[in-house]
C-alpha positions in Angstrom: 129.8 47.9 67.7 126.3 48.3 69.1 125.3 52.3 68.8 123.3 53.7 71.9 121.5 56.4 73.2 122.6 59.6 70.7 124.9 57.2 68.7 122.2 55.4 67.8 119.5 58.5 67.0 122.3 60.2 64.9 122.8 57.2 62.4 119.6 58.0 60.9 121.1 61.4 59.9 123.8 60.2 57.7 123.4 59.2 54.2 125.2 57.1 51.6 128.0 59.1 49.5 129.4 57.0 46.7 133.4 56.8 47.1 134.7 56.7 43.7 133.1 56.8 39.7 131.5 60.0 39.7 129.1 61.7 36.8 129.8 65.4 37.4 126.9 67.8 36.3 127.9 71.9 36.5 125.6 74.6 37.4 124.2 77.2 34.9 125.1 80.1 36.9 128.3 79.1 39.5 131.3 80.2 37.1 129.7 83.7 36.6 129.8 84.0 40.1 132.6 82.1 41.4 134.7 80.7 38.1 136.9 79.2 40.2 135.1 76.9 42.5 134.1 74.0 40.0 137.6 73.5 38.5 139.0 73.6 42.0 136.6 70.5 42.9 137.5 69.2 39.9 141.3 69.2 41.1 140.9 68.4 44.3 138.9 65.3 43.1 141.2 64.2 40.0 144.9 65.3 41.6 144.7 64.8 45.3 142.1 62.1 45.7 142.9 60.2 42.6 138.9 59.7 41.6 137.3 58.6 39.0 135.1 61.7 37.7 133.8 62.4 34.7 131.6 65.5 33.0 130.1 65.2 29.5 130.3 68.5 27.5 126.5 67.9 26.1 125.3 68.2 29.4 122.9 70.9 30.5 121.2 73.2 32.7 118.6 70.5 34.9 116.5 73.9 34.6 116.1 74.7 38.5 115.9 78.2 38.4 113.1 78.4 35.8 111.3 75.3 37.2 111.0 77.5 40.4 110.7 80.8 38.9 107.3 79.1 37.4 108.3 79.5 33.7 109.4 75.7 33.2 106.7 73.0 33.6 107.7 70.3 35.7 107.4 67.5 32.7 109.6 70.0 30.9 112.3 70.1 33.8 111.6 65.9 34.7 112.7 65.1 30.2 115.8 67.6 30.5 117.0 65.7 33.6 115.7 62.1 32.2 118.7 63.3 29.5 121.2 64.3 31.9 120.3 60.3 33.2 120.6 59.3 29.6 124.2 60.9 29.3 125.7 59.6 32.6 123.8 55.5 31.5 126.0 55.5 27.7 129.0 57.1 29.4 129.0 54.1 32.1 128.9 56.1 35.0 126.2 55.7 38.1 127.1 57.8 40.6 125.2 61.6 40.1 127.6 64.3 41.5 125.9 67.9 41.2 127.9 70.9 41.6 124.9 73.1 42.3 122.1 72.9 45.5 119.3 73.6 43.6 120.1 71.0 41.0 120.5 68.7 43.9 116.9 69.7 44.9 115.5 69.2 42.1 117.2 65.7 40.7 115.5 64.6 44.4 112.3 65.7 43.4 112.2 64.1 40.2 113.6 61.0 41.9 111.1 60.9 44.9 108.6 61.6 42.1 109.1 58.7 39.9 109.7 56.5 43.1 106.1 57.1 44.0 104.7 57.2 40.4 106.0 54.9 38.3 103.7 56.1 35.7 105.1 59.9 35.7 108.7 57.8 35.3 106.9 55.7 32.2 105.6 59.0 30.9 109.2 61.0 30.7 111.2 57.9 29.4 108.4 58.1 26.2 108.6 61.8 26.2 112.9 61.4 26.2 112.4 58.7 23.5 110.3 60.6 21.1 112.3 63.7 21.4 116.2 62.0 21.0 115.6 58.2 20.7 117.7 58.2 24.4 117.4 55.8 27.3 118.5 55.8 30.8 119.2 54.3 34.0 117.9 55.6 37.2 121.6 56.8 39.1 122.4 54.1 42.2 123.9 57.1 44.2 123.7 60.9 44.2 125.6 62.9 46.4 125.8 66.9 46.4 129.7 68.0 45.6 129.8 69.2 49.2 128.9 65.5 50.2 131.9 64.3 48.4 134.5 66.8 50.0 133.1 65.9 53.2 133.3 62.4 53.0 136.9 62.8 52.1 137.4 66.0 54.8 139.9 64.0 56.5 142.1 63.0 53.0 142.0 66.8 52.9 143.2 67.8 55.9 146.0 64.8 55.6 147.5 66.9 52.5 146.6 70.3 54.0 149.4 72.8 53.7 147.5 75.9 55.9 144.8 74.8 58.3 141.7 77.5 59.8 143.9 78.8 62.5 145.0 82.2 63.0 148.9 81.8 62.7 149.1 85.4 65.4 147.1 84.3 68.0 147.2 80.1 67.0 143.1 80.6 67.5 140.8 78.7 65.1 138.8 81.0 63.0 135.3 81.8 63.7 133.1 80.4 61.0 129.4 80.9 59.9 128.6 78.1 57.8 125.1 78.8 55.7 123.6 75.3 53.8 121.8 76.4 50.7 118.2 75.8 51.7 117.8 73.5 48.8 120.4 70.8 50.1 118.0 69.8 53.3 115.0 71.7 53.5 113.1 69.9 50.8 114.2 66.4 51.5 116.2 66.4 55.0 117.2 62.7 54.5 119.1 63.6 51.5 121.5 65.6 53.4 124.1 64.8 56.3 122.2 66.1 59.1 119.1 66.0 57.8 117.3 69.7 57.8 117.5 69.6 61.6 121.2 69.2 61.9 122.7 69.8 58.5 126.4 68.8 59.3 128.3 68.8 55.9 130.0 72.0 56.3 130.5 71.8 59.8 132.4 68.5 59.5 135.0 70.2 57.2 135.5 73.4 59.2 136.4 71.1 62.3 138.7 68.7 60.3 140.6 71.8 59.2 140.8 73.4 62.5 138.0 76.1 62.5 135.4 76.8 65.2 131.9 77.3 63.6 129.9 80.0 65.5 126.1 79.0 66.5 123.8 82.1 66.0 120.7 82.8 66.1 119.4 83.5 62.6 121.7 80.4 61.6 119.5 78.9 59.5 117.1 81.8 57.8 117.5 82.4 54.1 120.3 84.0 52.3 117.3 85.8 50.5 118.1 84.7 46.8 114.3 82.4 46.7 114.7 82.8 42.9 111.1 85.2 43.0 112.3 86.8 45.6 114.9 88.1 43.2 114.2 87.4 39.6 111.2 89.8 40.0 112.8 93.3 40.4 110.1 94.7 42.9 110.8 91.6 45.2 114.5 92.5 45.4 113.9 94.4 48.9 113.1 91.5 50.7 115.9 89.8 49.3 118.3 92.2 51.1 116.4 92.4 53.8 116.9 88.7 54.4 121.1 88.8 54.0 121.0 92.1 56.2 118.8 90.0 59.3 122.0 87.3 59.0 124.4 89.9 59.1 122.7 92.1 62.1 122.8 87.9 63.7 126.3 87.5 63.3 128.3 90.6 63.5 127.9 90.2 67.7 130.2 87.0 67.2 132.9 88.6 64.9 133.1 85.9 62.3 136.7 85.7 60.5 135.0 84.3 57.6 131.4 82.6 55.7 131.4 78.8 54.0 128.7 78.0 52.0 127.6 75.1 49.7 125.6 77.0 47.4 125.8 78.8 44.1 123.6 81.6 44.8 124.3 81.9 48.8 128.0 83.2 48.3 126.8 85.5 45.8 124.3 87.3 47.5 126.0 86.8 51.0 129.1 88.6 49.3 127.4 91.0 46.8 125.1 92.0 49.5 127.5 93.8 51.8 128.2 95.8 49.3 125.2 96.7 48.6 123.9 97.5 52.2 127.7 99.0 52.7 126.4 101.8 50.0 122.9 102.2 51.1 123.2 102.8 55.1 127.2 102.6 55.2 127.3 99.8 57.2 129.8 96.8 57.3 130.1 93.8 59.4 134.1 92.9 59.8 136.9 94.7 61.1 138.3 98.4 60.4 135.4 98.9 57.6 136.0 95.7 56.2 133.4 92.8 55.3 133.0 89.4 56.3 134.6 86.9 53.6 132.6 84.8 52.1 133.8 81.5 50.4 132.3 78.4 48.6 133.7 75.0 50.5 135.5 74.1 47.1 137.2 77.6 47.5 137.9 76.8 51.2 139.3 73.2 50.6 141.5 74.7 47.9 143.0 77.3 50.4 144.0 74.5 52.7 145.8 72.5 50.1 148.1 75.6 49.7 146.6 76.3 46.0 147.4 80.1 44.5 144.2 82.5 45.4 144.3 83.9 42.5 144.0 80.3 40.4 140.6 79.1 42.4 139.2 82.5 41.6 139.3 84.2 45.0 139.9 87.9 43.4 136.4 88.0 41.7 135.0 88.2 44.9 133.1 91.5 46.2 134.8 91.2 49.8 138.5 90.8 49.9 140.1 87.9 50.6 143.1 89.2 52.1 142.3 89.4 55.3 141.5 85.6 55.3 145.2 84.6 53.6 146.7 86.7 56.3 145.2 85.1 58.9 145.8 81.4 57.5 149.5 82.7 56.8 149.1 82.0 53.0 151.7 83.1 50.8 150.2 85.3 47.9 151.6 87.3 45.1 149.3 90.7 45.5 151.1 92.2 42.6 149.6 88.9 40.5 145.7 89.5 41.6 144.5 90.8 38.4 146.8 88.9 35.7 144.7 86.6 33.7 146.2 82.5 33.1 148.7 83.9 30.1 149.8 87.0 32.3 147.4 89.4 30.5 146.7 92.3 33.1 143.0 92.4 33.2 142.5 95.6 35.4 141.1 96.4 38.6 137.2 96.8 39.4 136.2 100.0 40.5 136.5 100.7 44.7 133.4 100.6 46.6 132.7 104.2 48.4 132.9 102.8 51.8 133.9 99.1 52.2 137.7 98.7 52.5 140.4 96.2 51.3 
């Protein structure tokens, strides 16, 4: 079929996602935060989709947020990734699946780098040889975890046993989706969408019956910009930055946040707490906040898996209000019981945001 006119301009925003074989590198930092999400993509991949995916227990940190904190030299960060390479080449696997944005930004870096000097490339594969005697092929296809649950989005919402509807009113929830900056900022034809239109997130909301809500400080920083926060005095701005978002999207009563990064939950979450305590403010319903999930989390909640299993009770802002909605059944009594039953106790209550 010949594509025309918008067709034809919005090909050259889609990229190639690999559909099967996949070399799964984890995040430093994503199961302090959300411990949940990786072993839920794991699951979705391995017992619903039937893939091929694979994750070596050798493999590291690619070194992101010291590369852009300005403590890790970039030859330093290229050799720890060249290994990463050499892992995924002996364990017969081509197809680079990185759980975390930032990794994602920076493996395209290192490979737009070596594409347009070959020499840098030449100068890591000696620098990898010296240190562990390793070699490596360059990966034919690599595709950010969100790319993978997109590409399937429609296998998903096949199986799906709850869908982003509001089982009350038979509404679709109003979603905010926020793309980490490092999936399409840096290199917008790694991404679906490009930087212009990033579209990843938006195509799962709409294949599971959401309505993603356009406004206007849709696309500004969540405010983590590792300096922004790994220096203590720049931690202001880095409020500042979640707080402009929420002033943006409280007018359009979101029922909940999706995001494909590890540090934009985190801070979008953590945040509302924080600016809850400072100025008592909060941005849902009856004192409530605004839910904020990773798309792993999300695509778990739709298959009907237990809350409590992909990790949803570690979040700041309840979830509750979001299983309600959906009409998920839940065991509240079972929130805080660890895997062998072990009661593990109940965080503190914030002073002003509510359940």
């Amino acid at each position: 079929m010949e594509l025309t006119g918008k067709q034809n301009i919005w090909k050259d925003y889609q990229k190639e996602i690999a559909s099967d074989k996949y070399f799964y590198v984890r995040s430093c930092v994503r199961q302090n935060f959300f411990p949940g999400a990786e072993t839920t993509f794991l699951r979705i991949l391995k017992d619903e989709l039937h893939k091929d995916i694979y994750e070596h227990p050798c493999h590291t940190t690619c070194t992101g947020i010291g590369y852009h904190g300005d403590v890790v030299p970039f030859d330093t960060a290229m050799t720890v990734i060249a290994r990463q390479f050499a892992l995924m080449t002996e364990a017969g696997y081509e197809n680079l699946v990185p759980s975390c944005v930032t990794s994602f930004g920076l493996y395209s870096e290192v490979l737009e780098t070596w594409h347009h000097f070959p020499d840098v490339l030449a100068r890591v594969r000696e620098h990898l040889r010296k240190a562990t005697g390793r070699e490596f092929n360059i990966p034919k296809n690599v595709a950010h975890a969100s790319d993978v649950i997109f590409k399937f989005r429609n296998e998903i919402a096949a199986k799906a046993k709850y869908k982003l509807v509001n089982v009350e009113t038979g509404k679709p929830l109003k979603v905010v989706e926020h793309i980490g900056c490092h999936y399409s900022k840096m290199f917008p034809a790694k991404g679906v969408g490009g930087a212009e239109f990033p579209y990843v997130l938006i195509g799962m909301v709409e294949e599971w019956g959401g309505e993603v809500i356009d406004y206007p400080e849709r696309r500004h920083c969540c405010g983590f910009g590792f300096r922004q926060y790994l220096i203590q005095a720049n931690r202001g701005y880095s409020v500042g930055c979640s707080h402009k978002k929420f002033e943006s999207m409280e007018p359009y009563e979101p029922d909940m946040i999706i995001t494909n990064c590890p540090g934009c939950p985190m801070f979008l979450d953590k945040w509302q707490y924080a600016i809850s305590e400072m100025n008592g403010k909060t941005y849902g319903k009856n004192g409530q906040g605004i839910p904020v999930f990773t798309f792993e989390e999300v695509a778990g909640m739709v298959l009907g898996y237990d809350p409590w299993d992909i990790g949803l009770q570690v979040h700041q802002i309840s979830c509750e209000p979001i299983l309600n909605k959906m009409g998920i059944k839940y065991d509240p009594t079972a929130k805080y019981l660890g895997k062998n039953g072990k009661y593990l106790g109940v965080p503190e209550k914030p002073s002003v945001l509510k359940d």
